[in-house]
N, C-alpha and C positions, 0 to 999 in steps of 0.2 A: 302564307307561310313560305312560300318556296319561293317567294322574293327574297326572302329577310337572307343577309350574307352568310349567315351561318351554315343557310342549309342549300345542297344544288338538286339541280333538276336530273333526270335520267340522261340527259343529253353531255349536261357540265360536268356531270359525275364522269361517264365515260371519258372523256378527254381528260379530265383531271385526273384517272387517273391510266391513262391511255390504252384502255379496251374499246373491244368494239360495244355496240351499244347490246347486240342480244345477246352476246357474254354474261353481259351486266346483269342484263334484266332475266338471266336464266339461276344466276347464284343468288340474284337478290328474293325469288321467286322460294328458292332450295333453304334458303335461312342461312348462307354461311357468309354473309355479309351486310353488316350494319343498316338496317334501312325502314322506312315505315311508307304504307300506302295509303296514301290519300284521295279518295273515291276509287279513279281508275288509274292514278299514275303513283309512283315512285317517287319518293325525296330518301336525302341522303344529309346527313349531318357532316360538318366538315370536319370539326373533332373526333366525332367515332372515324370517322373515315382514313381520317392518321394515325389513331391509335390502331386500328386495323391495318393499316400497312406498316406499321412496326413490328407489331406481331407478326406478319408476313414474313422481315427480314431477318437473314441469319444470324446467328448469336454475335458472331461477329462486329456486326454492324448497329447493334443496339443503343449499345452508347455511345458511340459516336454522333447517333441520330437523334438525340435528343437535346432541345433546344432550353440551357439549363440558365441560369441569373446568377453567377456568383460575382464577376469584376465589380461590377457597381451594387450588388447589394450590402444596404445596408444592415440588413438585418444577420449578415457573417461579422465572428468575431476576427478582428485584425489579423492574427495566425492562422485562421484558415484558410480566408481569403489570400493573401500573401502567400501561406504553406502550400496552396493549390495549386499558385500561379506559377511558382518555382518550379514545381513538381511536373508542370504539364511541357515548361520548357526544358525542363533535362530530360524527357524522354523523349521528347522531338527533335531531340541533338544526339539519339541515337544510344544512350545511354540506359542500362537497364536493373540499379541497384542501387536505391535512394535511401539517406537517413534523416529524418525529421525530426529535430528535438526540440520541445516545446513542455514547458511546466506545467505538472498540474493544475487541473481544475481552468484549464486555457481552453477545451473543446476539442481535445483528442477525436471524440466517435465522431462529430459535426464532420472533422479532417477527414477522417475516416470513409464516410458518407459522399462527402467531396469526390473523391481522388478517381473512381471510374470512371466519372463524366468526360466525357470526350477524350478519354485515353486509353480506357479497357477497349479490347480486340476480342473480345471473349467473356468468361464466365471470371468471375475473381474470388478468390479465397480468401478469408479475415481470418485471422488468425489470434487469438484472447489468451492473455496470462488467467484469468482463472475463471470459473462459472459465472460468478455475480458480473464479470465485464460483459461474458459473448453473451447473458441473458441482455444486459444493457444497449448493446450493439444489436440483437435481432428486434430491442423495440424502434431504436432510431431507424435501422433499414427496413423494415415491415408496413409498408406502401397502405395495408387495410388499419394500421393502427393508428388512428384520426391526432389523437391526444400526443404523441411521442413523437411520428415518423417525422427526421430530421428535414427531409424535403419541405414537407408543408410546414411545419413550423415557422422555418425560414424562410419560404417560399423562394426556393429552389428550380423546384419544379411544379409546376401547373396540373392544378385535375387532370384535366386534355391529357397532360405528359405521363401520368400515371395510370391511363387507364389498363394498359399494356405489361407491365413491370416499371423500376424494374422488383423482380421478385427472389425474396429470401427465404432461405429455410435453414435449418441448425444441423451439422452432420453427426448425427446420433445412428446407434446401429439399427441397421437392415433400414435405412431410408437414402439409400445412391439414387433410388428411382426418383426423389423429390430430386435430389440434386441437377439430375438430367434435366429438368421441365424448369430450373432456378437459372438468376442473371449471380447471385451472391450466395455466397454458401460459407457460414461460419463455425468456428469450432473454437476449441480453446488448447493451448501448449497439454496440459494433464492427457485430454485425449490423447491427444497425439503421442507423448510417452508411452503409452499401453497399448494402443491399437492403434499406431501407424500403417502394422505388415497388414492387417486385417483389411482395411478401404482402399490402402493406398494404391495395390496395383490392379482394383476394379476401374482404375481411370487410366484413358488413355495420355499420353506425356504433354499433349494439348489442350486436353481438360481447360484448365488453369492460362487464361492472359496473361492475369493480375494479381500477387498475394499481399495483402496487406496484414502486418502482422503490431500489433497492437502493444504497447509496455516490453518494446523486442528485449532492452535488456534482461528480459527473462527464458528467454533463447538457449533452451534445451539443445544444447549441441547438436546432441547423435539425432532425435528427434526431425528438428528443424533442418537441420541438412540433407534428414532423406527427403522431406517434402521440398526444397529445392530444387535436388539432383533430380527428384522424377519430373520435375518441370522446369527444365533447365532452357526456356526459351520465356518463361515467363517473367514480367516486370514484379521486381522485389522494394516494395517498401515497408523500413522501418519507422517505428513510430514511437518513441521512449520520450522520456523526460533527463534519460542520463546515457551519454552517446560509449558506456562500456558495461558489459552484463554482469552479474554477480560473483561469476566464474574467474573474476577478472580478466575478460578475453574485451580485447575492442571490438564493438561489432565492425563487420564486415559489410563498406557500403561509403557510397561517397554522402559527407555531409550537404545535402540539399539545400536544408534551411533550418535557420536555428531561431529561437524565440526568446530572449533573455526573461529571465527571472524579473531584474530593473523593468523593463516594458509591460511585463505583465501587473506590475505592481502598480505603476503608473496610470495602466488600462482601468485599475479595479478590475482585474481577473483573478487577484490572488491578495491575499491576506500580507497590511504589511507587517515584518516581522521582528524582533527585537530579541539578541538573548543574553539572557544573564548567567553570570556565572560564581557559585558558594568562593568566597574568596578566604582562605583560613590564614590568620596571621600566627596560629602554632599549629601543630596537627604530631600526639602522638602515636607512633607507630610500631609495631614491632612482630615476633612469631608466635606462633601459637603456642603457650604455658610460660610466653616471657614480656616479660613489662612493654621492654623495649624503648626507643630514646624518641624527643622532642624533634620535629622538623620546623622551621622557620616558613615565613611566605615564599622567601628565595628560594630555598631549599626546595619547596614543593615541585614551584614552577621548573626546577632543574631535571628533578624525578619524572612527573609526568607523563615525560615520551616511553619511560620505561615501564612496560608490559604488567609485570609484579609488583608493582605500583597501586598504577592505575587501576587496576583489578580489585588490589586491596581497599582502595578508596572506594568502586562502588558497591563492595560487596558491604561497606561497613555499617554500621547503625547509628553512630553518631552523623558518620556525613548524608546517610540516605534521610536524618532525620532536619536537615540542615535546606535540601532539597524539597523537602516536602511543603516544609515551610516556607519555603521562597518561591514555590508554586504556584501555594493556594493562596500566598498574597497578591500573584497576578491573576487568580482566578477573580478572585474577590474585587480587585478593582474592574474587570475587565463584567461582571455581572452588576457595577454602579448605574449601566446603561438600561436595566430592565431585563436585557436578554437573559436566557439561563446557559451561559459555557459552560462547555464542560474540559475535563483537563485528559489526557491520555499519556502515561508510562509507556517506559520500556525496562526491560528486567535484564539480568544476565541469564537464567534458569526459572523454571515454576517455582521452585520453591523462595526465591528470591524474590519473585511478586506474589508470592504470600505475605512474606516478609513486610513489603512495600502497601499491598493492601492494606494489612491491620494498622500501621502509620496512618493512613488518611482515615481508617476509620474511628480507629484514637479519638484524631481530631474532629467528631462528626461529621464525617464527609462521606456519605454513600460509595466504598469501592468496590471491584471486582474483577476477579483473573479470567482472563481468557488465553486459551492456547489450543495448543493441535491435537493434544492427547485428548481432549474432550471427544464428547459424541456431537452429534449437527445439533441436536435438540436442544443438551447446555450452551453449546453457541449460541442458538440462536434464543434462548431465554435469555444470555447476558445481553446482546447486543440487542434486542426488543427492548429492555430495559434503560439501555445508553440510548435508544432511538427517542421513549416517551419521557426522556427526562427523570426517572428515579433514580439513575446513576450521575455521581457529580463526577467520578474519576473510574479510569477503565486501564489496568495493568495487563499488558500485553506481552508476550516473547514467541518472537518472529510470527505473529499475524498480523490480520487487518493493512494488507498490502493495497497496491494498489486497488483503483472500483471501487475502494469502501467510500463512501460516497456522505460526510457526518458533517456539513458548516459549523457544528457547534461548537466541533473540539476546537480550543484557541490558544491552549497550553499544553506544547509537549515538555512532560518530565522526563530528562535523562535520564536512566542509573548505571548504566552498562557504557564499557570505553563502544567506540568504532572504529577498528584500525583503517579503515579505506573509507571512500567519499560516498561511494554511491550509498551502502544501506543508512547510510546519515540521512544524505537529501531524501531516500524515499521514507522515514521515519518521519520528517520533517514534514514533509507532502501528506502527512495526514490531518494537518494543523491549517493548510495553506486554501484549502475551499473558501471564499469568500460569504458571510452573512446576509449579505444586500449586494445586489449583482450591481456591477457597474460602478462604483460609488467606493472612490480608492481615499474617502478622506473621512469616512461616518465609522463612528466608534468603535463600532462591531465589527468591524475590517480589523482588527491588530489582531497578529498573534505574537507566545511568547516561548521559548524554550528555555527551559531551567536546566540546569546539569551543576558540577562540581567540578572546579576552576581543577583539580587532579586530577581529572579523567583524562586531560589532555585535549578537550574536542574544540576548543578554540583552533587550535592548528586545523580541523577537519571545515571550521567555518571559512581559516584563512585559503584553503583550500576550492573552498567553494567561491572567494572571489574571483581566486586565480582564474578557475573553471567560467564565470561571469566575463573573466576577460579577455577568453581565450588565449591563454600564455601557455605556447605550444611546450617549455619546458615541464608545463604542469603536467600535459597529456601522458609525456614520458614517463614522469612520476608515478600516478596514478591509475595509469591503466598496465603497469607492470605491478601495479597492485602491493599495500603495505598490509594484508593482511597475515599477520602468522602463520603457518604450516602448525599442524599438531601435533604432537606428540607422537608416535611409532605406536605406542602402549596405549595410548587413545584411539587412534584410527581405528585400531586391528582388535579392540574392546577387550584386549587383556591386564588393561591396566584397574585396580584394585579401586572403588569409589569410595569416598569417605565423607563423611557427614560434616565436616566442615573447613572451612578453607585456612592456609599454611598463614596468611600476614592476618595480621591482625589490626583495626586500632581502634585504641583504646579512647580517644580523645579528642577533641580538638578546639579552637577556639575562634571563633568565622569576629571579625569586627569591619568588612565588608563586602560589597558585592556591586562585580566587575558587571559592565553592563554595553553591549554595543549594536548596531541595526546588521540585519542579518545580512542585506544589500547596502552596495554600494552607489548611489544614483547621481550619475553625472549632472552636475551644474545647468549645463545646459538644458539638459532634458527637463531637471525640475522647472526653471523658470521659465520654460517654454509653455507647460501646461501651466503654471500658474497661471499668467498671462494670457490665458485663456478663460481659467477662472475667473478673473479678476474680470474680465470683460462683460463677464457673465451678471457680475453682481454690479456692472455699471459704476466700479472704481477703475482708479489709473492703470494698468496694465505697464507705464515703463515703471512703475514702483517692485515691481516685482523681484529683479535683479537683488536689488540692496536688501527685501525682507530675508531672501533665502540666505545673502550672506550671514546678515544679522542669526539668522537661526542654525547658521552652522555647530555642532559641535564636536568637539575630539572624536575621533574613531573609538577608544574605550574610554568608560566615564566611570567613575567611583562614589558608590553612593554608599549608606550606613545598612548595616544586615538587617533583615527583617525583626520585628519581634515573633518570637517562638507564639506560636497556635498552643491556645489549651487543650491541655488533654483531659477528655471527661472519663473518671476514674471508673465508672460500669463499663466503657466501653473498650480501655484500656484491659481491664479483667477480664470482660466478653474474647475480646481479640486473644489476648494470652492466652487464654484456654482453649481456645479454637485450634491455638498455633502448634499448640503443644498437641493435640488429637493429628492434627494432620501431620506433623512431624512422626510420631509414633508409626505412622502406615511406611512414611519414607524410611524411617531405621529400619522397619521390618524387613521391605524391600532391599536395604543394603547389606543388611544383615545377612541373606539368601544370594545375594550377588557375592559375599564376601567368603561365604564358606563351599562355593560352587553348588546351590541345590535349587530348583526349579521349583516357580510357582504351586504347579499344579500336585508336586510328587508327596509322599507321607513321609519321606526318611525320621524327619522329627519326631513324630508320633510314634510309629512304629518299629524304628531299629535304633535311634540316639533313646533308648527309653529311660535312660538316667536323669531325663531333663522331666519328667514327670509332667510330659504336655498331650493333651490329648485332642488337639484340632483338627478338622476334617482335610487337611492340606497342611505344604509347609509353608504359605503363607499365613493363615491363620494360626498354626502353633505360632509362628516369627513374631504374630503381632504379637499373641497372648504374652510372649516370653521377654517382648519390650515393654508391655503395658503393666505386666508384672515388677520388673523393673524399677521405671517411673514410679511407680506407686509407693512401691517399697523406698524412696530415697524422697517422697513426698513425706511419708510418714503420716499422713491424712485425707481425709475423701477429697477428693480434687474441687468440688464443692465451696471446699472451707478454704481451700489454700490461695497465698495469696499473689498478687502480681510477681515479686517478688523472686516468689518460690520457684512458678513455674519460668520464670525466667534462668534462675539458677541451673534447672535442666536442659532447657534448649542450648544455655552459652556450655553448659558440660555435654553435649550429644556426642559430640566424636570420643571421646574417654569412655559415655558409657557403652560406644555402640564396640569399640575395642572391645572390651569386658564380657560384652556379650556373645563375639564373635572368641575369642580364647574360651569362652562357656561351651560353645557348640564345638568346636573344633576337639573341645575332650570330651566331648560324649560322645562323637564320630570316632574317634581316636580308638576309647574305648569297647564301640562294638564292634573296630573291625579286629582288635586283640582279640576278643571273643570269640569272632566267626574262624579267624585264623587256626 
């Protein structure tokens, strides 16, 4: 045994590791150094014996000291390998505030993972836009997690290299003490909101080497700058898929390395993408209780940029029904493969993907809303359900950000404008996970995005080439940000809400639908890879050139509108009467928004008592006193009434929730005459 190279003698040991010899043989005797006796002598394994002298060295000295595989392995995806190599030469040029942008579903944590090796000086912070990422991020760095940890995966780093660290833990309250005995220490932007003052100044301003901060454009300002400023010697890297935050602020940070959309599409790292867009050759429009006039196709495309438009278009019924259908025609071809897709919305408001639910369920399509007002339990029952496949479509407003982590979605439906680029692409970036990893030509690789040629978001796509091709004009544009300022009367929440919106339309007439590739892929680039393929399948390789000309086609292409999905008439009735229940709790709500009285209070019940309501709240009176209402202007048990009918209501809800609101205001009126 004590031949074999692995392992040395007491003598080799000592010089290897330059003790004297009864140094050696006194710690190895005490147990506090790797070793096993054999009859009368000492061996020493040469792996523990490193990984013991890592653990010896200062924090400092950790990673640097470890002997890791990333240039030549093959088993790193192209942007990380390349994002690492960038990243280790501009801080060896002295430089100490990196930005790395790289798309979706490209191997952010992988990068992530990466970046200390041979450059951290210390302990390094990660930093997570939300739970579900830093849970994702402590499985990848978590060295005892056999199945996940990114090192062994990729094989990174070696057993030998891990037996030592390096090691993570999550900074959660009352555990600084983990953090001291940690090489990586992770959290996410929310903590950091709430309890920055709490942890932050139990560390010393050295703490921290290295932060690495994960989805930066989500970079809580106030936040994110105390955790700099208190470690204002430590290497800052960002790591986004969009190089400006939500806030429309540019982050702060030289761009390091960027990973084009095109290259990762070409990799099979990302799904490729296609969108189409409702093309109406009339569309009528007008305000609320007025006809209003015809617009032409010119006419739309003219409108479009303009705010009160655009808004009217997604708020409307006939164009969100125009969308639906031109959806689940890409859903439907894209599920010809076997696979089960699924498609994913975006709403303008909850009640607008209610709206957009009952459309797909019309059409039997399994839908349902997710949003923030929920509790964690109905989240996480919708999205259990989008996970096993019972949901075909999933209506979303502002969740399901980055980390959500679903290959299957493969159609994002628009309904809502985007005045700026980035919540486009990260809306987009929930469609872009690939099916089959690696494999940028197999069926289940395409996604598709549907919207409504009046929302205007072709510009947000032309936008997004721009952004593909670095056209520093674009930056200007875009990171001084086109989205709207609000209202004064909005901001400051004294403005008056109302049950339904000022444009209106009535109409329209879709005879087709504008269709173009989300990317733009240089020539070159494609017939480079062809020709690689082509070799692959043991044909010509110079034929290549001429197939891709051959298969060029126009940047936008014009095909014939879908045909309209039938609507199954139970579910049609099911949905409308649904709508019309959930709607009743929203009037109720606005109704108490609109006369200044609080949820919780009784005024209704017990001093408006001319309204003859007697609910334990003035919510509850509110509803009773809409559902009373409704009923009355049903004129029959809701039961019996027909689609129709209850549609009649919802298109009248701001007239009746007016009526309701002059109801209460003289009953108020009235008892304070009284008290007077």
């Amino acid at each position: 045994m004590t031949t074999d190279s692995k392992w040395l003698s007491l003598e080799a040991t000592a010089t290897y590791l330059g003790m004297g010899k009864t140094a050696l043989y006194a710690v190895a005797r005490e147990g506090r150094i790797p070793a096993q006796k054999i009859g009368k002598k000492w061996v020493f394994e040469k792996s523990e014996l490193d990984a013991w002298v890592r653990a010896k060295l200062p924090l400092e000295s950790f990673f640097l000291n470890l002997d890791f595989n990333i240039e030549d392995n093959d088993l790193l995806r192209e942007p990380q390998r390349d994002g690492y190599l960038r990243t280790y030469e501009f801080f060896r040029s002295g430089k100490n505030k990196a930005i790395l942008q790289i798309p979706v579903g490209c191997g952010k944590t992988g990068l992530a993972a990466l970046l200390p090796l041979g450059l951290a000086e210390g302990r390094v912070l990660v930093i997570a836009p939300s739970l579900t990422i830093k849970e994702g991020l402590y499985e990848a760095l978590d060295i005892t997690n056999r199945q996940k940890c990114f090192w062994r995966k990729a094989d990174v780093l070696s057993n030998d290299q891990m037996m030592s660290g390096p090691l993570a833990c999550t900074l959660d309250s009352g555990n600084i003490s983990v953090a001291n005995k940690s090489h990586i220490v992770i959290t996410n932007i929310q903590q950091l909101s709430t309890n920055v003052d709490k942890w932050l100044m139990q560390f010393p301003d050295n703490f921290f080497d290295m932060i690495v901060v994960d989805e930066a454009h989500h970079s809580a300002a106030a936040s994110w700058q105390k955790v700099v400023e208190r470690f204002p010697s430590a290497k800052i890297i960002l790591l986004t898929a969009t190089p400006f935050r939500s806030d429309r602020q540019e982050l702060d940070g030289e761009l390091v390395f960027r990973y084009s959309f095109r290259s990762a599409i070409l990799k099979g790292y990302i799904k490729r993408l296609k969108a189409s867009y409702v093309a109406p050759s009339e569309i009528e429009l007008g305000f609320r209780d007025e006809r209003g006039r015809k617009y032409s196709l010119d006419e739309v495309l003219k409108l479009k940029d303009e705010e009160w438009f655009s808004r009217g278009v997604a708020l409307a019924r006939p164009c969100n029904q125009h969308i639906v259908d031109s959806s689940l025609e890409k859903l439907e071809e894209l599920r010809q493969s076997g696979t089960q897709h699924q498609l994913i919305a975006v709403a303008c408001s909850i009640n607008h993907a209610r709206e957009i639910r009952s459309l797909y369920q019309e059409r039997g399509f399994n839908a349902d809303v997710i949003h923030s007002q929920q509790t964690d339990d109905e989240q996480a029952t919708i999205l259990g359900a989008l996970r096993n496949g019972t949901l075909d479509c999933i209506v979303q407003v502002q969740m399901l950000g980055e980390g959500f982590d679903h290959p299957k979605l493969s159609v994002a439906a628009i309904f809502r404008p985007f005045r700026s680029l980035a919540p486009y692409i990260q809306f987009v970036g929930r469609i872009m996970r690939v099916v089959v990893q690696n494999n940028p030509t197999h069926p289940d690789n395409i996604g598709h995005i549907v919207t409504h040629l009046g929302m205007n978001l072709d510009e947000r796509l032309k936008e997004f080439k721009e952004f593909e091709n670095d056209d520093q004009a674009f930056w200007i544009k875009v990171i001084g940000g086109d989205e709207p300022e609000l209202p004064t009367a909005v901001r400051d929440g004294s403005a008056r809400l109302t049950a339904a919106e000022g444009v209106v339309v009535h109409g329209e007439v879709v005879e087709s639908l504008w269709e173009e590739d989300f990317t733009t892929v240089e020539d070159a680039q494609i017939v480079e890879d062809f020709r690689e393929r082509l070799k692959l399948f043991g044909l010509d390789p110079d034929q290549a050139e001429e197939m891709v000309k051959q298969a060029r086609v126009a940047p936008m292409r014009k095909r014939d509108p879908v045909e309209p999905f039938m609507v199954q008439p139970q579910r049609e009735w099911e949905e409308a009467r649904k709508r019309l229940y959930e709607e009743a709790k929203r009037l109720a709500n606005l109704l108490l928004n609109n006369v200044d009285l609080s949820i919780s209070g009784t005024e209704l019940t017990y001093k408006f008592t001319s309204l003859n309501i007697d609910g334990m709240n003035n919510y509850v009176s509110a509803l009773m006193i809409v559902n009373h209402e409704i009923n009355k202007r049903l004129g029959k048990d809701r039961a019996q009434a027909s689609v129709e009918e209850f549609r009649q209501i919802l298109d009248n809800r701001d007239e009746l929730l007016q009526m309701l609101v002059r109801r209460v205001l003289k009953a108020k009126a009235e008892y304070e005459q009284k008290e007077a």
